[in-house]
C-alpha angles and dihedrals in degrees: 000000000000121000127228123221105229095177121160126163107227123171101329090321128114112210124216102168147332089286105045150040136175116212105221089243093065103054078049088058098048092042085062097039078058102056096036088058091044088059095047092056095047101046083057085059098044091053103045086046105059100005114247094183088242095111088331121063117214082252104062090033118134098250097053091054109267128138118244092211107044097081099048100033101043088057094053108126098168119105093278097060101119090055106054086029091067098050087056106120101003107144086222086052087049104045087046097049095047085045088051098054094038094047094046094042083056102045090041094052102040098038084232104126104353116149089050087048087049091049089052085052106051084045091052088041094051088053094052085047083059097055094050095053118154099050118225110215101011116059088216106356129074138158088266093062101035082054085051081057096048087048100046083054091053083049100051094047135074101190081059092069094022094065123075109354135050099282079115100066085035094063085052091051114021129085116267099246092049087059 
């Protein structure tokens, strides 16, 4: 079954169909929620990476050789400590995590990429859930799966990745399955 377009601008509104609409504004908005989140992903790389002395001090930097995942998962007490306690330090858990932050920082700030960048992320952010268990001041909720929710958003909408950055032009060029 084909789709058909149905797109009118009304009053600020872009019309997809008979069900939804999207206000302007609101593609705006999510643009910016994008890029704020891909910044926030990629500062985290920058700064592992060379150590800023922001979470990372110069000492235990990357490129000093130091290894992104010992500090946090070797302090992991949940119960799923065993688990995240044994990737601590692995060269393979240390090279995904720093592609991950740098890959999703990328895709969330141009636009290029970015549901699959916002699907890396829940799923990096879910992980991260599952190393602070049990949660401390929420019995269920906590800032890692409420960012999950904020990137499976990003994911599920277009105007997220359309506005404010080049995933325009990457829907025309980009495989289908990279959209």
């Amino acid at each position: 079954m084909s789709t058909i377009d149905r797109s009118v601008e009304h009053d600020h509104a872009v019309v997809r169909d008979e069900k939804h609409f999207l206000p302007e504004i609101g593609g705006w908005m999510l643009g910016i929620m994008r890029i704020a989140f891909g910044f926030y992903f990629l500062w985290a790389f920058v700064d592992k990476m060379f150590g800023l002395g922001f979470a990372t001090p110069a000492e235990r930097a990357v490129v000093n050789g130091g290894s992104p995942t010992t500090g946090y998962l070797a302090g992991v007490e949940g119960p799923l400590a065993g688990m995240y306690n044994s990737w601590s330090g692995i060269a393979l858990f240390d090279w995904l995590f720093m592609i991950g932050l740098l890959g999703i920082g990328l895709t969330l700030i141009t636009g290029m990429g970015a549901r699959v960048g916002a699907l890396a992320g829940a799923l990096m952010y879910l992980f991260m859930y599952g190393a602070s268990l049990p949660t401390t001041t929420n019995p269920f909720l906590d800032d890692h799966l409420t960012g999950a929710i904020v990137m499976l958003v990003i994911a599920a909408i277009p105007a997220s990745w359309e506005y404010l950055g080049l995933g325009e032009m990457w829907k025309r060029i980009a495989p289908e399955w990279l959209r």
